[in-house]
C-alpha positions as CSV (number, residue, x, y, z in Angstrom):
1,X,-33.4,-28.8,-5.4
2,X,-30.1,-28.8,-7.0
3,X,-29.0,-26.2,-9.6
4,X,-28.1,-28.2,-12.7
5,X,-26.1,-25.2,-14.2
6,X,-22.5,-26.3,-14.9
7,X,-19.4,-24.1,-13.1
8,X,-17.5,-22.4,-15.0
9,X,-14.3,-23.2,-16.6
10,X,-11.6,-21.0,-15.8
11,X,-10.9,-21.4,-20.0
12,X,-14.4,-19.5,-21.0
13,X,-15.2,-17.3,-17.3
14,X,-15.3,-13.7,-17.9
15,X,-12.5,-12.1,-14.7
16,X,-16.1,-10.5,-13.4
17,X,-17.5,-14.4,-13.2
18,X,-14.5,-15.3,-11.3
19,X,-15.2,-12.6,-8.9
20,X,-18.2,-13.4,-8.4
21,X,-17.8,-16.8,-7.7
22,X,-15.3,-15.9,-5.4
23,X,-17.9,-13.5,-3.8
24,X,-20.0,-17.1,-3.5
25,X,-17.7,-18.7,-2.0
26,X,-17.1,-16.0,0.8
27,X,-20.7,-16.7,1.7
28,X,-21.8,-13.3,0.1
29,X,-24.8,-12.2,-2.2
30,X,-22.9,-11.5,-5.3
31,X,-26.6,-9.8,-6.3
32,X,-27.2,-7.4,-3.5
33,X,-27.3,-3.8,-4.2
34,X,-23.8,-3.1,-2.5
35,X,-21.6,-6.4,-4.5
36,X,-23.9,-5.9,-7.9
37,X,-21.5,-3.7,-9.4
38,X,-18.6,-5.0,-7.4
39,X,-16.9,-8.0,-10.4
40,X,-17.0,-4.8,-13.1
41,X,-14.6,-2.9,-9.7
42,X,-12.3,-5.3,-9.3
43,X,-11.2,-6.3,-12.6
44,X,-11.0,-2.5,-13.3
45,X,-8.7,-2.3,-10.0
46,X,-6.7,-5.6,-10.7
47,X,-6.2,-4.1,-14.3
48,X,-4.8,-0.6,-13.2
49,X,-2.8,-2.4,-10.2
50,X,-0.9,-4.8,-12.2
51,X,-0.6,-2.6,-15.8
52,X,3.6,-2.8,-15.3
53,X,3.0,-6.4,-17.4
54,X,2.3,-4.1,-20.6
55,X,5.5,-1.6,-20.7
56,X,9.1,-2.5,-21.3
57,X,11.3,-0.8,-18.4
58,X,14.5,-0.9,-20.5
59,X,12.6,1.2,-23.2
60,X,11.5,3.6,-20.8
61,X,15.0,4.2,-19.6
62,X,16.8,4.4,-23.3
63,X,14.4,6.8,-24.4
64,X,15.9,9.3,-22.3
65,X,19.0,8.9,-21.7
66,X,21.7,12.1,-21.9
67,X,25.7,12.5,-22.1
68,X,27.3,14.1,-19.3
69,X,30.4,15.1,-18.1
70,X,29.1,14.5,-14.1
71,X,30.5,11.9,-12.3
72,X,29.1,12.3,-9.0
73,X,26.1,10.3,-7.4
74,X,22.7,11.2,-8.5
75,X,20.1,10.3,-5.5
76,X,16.4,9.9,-5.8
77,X,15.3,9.2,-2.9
78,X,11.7,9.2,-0.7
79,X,9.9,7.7,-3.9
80,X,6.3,6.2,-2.6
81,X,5.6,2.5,-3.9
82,X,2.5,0.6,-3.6
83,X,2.7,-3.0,-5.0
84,X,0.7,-6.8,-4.3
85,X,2.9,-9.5,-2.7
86,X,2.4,-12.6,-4.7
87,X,1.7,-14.9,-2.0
88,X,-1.6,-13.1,-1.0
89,X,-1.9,-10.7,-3.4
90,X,-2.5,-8.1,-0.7
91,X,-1.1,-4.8,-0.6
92,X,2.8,-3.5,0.9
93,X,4.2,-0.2,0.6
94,X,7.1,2.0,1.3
95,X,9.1,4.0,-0.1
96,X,12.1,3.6,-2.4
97,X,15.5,5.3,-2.3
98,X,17.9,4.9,-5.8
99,X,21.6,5.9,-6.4
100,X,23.8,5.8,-9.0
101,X,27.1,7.0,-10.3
102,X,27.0,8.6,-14.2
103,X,29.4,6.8,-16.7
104,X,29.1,9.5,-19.4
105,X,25.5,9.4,-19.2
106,X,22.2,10.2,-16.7
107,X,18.7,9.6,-17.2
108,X,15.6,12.1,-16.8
109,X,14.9,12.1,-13.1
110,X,11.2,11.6,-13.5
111,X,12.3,7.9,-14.9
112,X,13.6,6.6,-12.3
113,X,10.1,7.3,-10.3
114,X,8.1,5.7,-13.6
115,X,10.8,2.5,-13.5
116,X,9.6,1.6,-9.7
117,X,6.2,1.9,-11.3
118,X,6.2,-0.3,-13.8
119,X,7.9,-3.0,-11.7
120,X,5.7,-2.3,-8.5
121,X,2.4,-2.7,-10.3
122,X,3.2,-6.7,-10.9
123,X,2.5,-9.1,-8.3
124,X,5.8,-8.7,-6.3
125,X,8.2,-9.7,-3.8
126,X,9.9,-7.0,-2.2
127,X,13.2,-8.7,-2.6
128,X,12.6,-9.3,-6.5
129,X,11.5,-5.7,-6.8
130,X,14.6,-4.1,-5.5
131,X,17.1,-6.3,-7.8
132,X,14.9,-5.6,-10.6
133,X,14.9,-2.2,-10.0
134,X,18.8,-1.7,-9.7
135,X,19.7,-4.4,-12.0
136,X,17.5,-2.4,-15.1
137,X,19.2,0.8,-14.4
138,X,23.0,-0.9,-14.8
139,X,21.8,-2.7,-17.8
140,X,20.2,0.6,-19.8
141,X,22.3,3.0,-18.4
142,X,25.6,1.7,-17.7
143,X,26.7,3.5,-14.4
144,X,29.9,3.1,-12.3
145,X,26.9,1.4,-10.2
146,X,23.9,1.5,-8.7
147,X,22.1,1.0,-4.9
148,X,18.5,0.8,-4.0
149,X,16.5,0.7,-0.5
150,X,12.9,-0.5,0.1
151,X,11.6,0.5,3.5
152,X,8.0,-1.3,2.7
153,X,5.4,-2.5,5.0
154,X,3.4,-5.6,4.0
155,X,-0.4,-6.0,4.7
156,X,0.0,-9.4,4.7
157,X,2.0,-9.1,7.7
158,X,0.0,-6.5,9.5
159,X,-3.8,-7.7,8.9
160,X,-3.2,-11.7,8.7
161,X,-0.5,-14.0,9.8
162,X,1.7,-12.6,12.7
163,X,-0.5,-9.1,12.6
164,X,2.3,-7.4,14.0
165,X,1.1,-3.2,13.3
166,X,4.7,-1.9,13.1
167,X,6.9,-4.2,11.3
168,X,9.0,-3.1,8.3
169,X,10.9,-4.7,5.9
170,X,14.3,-3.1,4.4
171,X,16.1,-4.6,1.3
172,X,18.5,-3.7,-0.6
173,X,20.8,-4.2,-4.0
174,X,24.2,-2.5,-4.4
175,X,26.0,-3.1,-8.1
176,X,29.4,-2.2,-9.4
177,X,30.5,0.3,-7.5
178,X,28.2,0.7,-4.6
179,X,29.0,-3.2,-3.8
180,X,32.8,-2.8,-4.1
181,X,33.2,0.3,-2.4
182,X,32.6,0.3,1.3
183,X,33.0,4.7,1.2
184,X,30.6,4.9,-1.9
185,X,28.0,2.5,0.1
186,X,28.3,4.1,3.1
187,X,27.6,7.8,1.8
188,X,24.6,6.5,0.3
189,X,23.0,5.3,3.4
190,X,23.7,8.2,4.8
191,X,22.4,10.9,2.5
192,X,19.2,8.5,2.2
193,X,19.0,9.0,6.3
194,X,18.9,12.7,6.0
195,X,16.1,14.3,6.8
196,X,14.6,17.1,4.7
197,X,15.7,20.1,7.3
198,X,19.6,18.3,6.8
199,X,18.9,16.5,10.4
């Protein structure tokens, strides 16, 4: 006998119906003991992955912004990043290495980590990440320039598709300086190549 109960819209479906329904459509038992409490999971994961939507990176940056004398390139480097690639919304992660040059002011080193936060936990490309990244610094700071490397691996590489184990993707977006200076460029790459023991 056919169920008569209408599906729902995606205009009145609670997120945990929409799991569920997707749980349904994998040819699961949304109801079994293990998937019962599994809708309530994911919307509390999707939620915590993808909170960068609900804080302003510029406003993080401004807030802490000091005047300096320095003038020399400030590296952050090593910072771990987990995001979602928009095309399968499955994980990739890496780290990320930042530069920049001081124009009369820095900013608190602990932002730089919390700006690669708020922009990883979006659904991403790794390409749109890194230019977003650099790109927010120049604007809210206003550095002789910026650079930032992501080494990332994607799952949707590694576990679908070509499923090759090893493969990493490297991007990268040089501003003001760091793109018109070959010396400045280079001596980025190469402190971000170092080793913690100087090797």
């Amino acid at each position: 006998m056919k169920s008569t109960t209408q599906p729902t819209t995606l205009t009145s479906a609670s997120y945990e119906d929409l799991v569920r329904e997707m749980l349904v459509r994998l040819g699961e038992d949304p109801d079994r003991e293990g998937l019962n409490r599994t809708p309530e999971r994911v919307k509390k994961a999707y939620e915590f992955l993808t909170k960068g939507y609900k804080e302003d990176p510029e406003a993080l940056l401004r807030a802490a912004l000091f005047t300096v004398t320095y003038d020399e390139m400030v590296i952050v480097k090593d910072i771990e990043m987990f995001s979602l690639c928009e095309h399968h919304m499955l994980p990739f992660f890496g780290k990320v290495h930042v530069a920049y040059i001081p124009n009369g002011k820095v900013i608190g080193l602990s932002k730089i980590p919390r700006l690669i936060e708020i922009f990883s936990r979006r659904l991403q490309i790794q390409e749109r990440l890194t230019t977003q990244i650099a790109e927010t610094i120049q604007k809210a700071v206003e550095p002789q320039g910026v650079g930032v490397v992501i080494e990332a691996r994607h799952l949707c590489m590694m576990m679908r598709g070509v499923e090759k184990q090893h493969s990493a993707a490297v991007t990268s977006s040089m501003l003001g300086c760091f793109r018109d200076e070959q010396e400045t460029r280079t001596e980025f790459l190469s402190l971000i190549r170092q080793r913690a023991n100087g090797a």
